[in-house]
N, C-alpha and C positions, 0 to 999 in steps of 0.2 A: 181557393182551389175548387173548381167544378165535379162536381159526382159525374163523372159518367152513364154510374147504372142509374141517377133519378134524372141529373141535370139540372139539380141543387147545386148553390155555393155554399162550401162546408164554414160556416163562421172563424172568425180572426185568421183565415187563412187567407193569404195573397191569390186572387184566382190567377189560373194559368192560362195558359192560349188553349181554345177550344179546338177541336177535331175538324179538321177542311170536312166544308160538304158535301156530301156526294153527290155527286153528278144523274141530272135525272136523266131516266131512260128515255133516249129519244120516240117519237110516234113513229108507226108506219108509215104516217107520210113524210115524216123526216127524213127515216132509213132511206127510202126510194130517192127523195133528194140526193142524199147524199151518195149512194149507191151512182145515180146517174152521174153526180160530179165525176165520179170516179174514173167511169165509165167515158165519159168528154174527153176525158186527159188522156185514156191509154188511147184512143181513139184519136187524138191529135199525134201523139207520140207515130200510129203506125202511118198516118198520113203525112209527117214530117220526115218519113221514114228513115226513121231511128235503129240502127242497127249498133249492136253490141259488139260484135265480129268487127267492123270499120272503126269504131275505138280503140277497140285494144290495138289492132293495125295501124293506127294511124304516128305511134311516136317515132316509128324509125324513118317513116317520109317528113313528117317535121323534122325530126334531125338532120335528113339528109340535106330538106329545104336551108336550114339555119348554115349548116357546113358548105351549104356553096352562097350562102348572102353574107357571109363573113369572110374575111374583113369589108365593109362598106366601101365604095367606090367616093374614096377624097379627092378623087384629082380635081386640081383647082379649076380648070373651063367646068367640070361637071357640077362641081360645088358652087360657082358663081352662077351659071344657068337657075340650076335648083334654087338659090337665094334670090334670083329674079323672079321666079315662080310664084316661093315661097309669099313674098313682099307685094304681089298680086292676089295673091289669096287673102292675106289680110285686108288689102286696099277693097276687094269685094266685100268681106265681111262687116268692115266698119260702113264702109257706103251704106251698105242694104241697110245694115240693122239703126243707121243712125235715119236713113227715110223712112225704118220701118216704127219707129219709135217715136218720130215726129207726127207722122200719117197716125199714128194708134190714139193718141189722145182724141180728138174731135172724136173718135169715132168710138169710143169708149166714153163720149159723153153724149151718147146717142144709146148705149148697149145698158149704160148704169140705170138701172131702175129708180124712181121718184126722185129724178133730178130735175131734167131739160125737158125730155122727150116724152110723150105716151107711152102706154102700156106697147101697142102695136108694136111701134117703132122699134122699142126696147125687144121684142121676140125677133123681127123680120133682121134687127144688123145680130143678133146672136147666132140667129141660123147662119150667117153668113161668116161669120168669124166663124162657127164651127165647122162648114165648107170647106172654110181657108186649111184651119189644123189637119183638118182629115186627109187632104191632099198633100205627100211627101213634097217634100224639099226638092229634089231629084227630080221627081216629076212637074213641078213648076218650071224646075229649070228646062224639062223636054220642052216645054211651052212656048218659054219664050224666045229658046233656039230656035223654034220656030217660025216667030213671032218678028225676034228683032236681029236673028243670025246669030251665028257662030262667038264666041268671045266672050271677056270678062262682063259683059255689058249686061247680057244674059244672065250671068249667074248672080250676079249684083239683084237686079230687077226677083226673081228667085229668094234671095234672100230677103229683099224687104215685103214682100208679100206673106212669107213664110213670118216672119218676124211681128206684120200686121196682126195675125192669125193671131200670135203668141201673146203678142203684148195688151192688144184692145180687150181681150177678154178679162186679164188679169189687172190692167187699168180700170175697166168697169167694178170688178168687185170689189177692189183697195179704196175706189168710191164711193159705194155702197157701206162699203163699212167705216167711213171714216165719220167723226162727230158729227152730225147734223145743226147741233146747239149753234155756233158759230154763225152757219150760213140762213138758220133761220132768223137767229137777230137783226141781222142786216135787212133779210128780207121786211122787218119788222119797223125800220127805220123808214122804209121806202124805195129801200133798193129792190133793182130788177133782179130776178131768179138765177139769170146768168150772173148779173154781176157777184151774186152770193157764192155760187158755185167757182168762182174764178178766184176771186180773193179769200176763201174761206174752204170751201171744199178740197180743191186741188191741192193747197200749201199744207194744211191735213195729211193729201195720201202724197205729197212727194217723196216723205222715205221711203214707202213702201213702191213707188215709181221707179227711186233710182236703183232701189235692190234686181226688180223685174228687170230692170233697162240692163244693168251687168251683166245679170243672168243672160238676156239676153244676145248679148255681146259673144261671151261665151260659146251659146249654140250656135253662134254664127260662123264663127270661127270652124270649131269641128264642122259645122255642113258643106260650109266653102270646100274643105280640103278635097271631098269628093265628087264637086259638079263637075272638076272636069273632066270625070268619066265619059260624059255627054254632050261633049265640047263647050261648057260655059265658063271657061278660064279655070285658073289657079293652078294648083299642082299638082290636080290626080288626073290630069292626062299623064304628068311622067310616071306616076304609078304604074297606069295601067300600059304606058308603052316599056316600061322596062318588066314587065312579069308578059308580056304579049312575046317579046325578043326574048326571055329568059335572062335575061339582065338582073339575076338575081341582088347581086353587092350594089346596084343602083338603085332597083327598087327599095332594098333596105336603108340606103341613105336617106332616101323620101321618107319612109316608112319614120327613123329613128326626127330627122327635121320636124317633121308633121308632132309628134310627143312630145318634143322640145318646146314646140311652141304654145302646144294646147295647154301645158301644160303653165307654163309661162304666164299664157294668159288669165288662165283660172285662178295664179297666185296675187296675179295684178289686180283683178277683180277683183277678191277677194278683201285684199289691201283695200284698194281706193272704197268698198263698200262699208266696211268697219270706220274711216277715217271721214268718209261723208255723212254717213248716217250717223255715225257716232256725235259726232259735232250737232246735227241738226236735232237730233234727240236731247 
């Protein structure tokens, strides 16, 4: 046991758990940090204008909203429409994300540091990947409705760009981190750099490829549901025409569709990720 008053162990005693330590006082340049964090946050709060009063007001118009979307609108043409939707929002999702997923490798062996590429090279397609991310989903999609019109074709194109964004960055560093040993023996035998990295590097980060590539799948899904706010297919044009009409029991059918399936899909992911990786591990 530990003395307190000295901070001796008292002999043949068992010592015990010593006293948590106190916490040093922070500096005055600390205070002021953290004074200004504070200060950020209520400052974002009145600029997001946050009100207390529109909270506590707000559960009887959700309720009212709930009591007129219930019961959902089943009727079978509604439900079959919706189901064509639905089954094009998928069709977007997998499209994009399976050209965004393809497109991502080569270019995430451009982004991976001390593989193929220069130093340069490796900065100039990061900034570029980080371009990608920074710019919403939504708004690629404005793009390309621009770009290539109205339709699934657009949101598609949206997704695999967004998906690029996603995937080449996280391709690059599963790179980066995977064994080197491998790909430099080869190189050591006589083999070319690429070839080291193709047969050696890559078979390395493919668990961690097909986890990102699910993942990615995933995201695709949920973003699809919303392009077609801005006409590039799927099924939140009927969202937004049926809460435009006040279509409440239809917008909810959408609404309740859209959670079924993300939902769906994230369990399927999930499966097929544990049973691939699992295997290949």
């Amino acid at each position: 046991m530990t003395d307190l008053s000295t901070g001796n162990t008292r002999p043949g005693l068992d010592p015990g758990p010593l006293p948590p330590a106190r916490y040093d006082r922070p500096s005055a340049l600390a205070f002021l940090g953290y004074a200004a964090a504070v200060g950020v946050i209520l400052w974002s709060f009145a600029g997001a204008g946050f009100s207390l009063e529109k909270v506590i007001s707000s559960p009887p118009r959700f309720a009212d909203f709930i009591d007129r979307a219930f019961p959902p609108n089943l009727e079978p043409q509604v439900l079959e429409r919706l189901g064509w939707k639905m089954l094009e929002t998928l069709q977007i999702a997998l499209a994009g994300a399976v050209i965004g997923v393809i497109v991502s490798v080569p270019i995430a062996l451009l982004a991976a540091r001390r593989l193929i590429a220069p130093r340069w090279v490796n900065q100039i397609t990061r900034t570029i990947l980080g371009f990608i991310r920074a710019v919403p989903d939504i708004a690629w999609a404005l793009v390309f409705v621009v770009a290539v019109g109205l339709g699934p074709f657009a949101g598609m194109l949206a997704i695999a760009i967004d998906t690029v964004g996603f995937c080449g960055r996280f391709f690059a560093d599963d790179m980066e981190a995977a064994d080197n040993g491998p790909a430099e023996s080869l190189e050591a035998t006589g083999a070319r750099k690429l070839d080291g990295v193709a047969c050696a590097t890559i078979p390395a980060a493919m668990p961690a490829f097909i986890s990102t590539s699910l993942y990615a799948l995933e995201k695709a899904v949920r973003s699809s549901t919303i392009l077609g706010l801005v006409g590039a297919g799927g099924i939140g044009i009927e969202l937004k025409v049926g809460f435009d009409l006040f279509d409440y029991p239809t917008a909810m059918t959408v609404i309740l569709m859209i959670a079924v399936v993300v939902v769906a899909i994230e369990h399927l992911s999930g499966w097929a990720r544990t049973k691939i990786i699992g295997e290949q591990r």
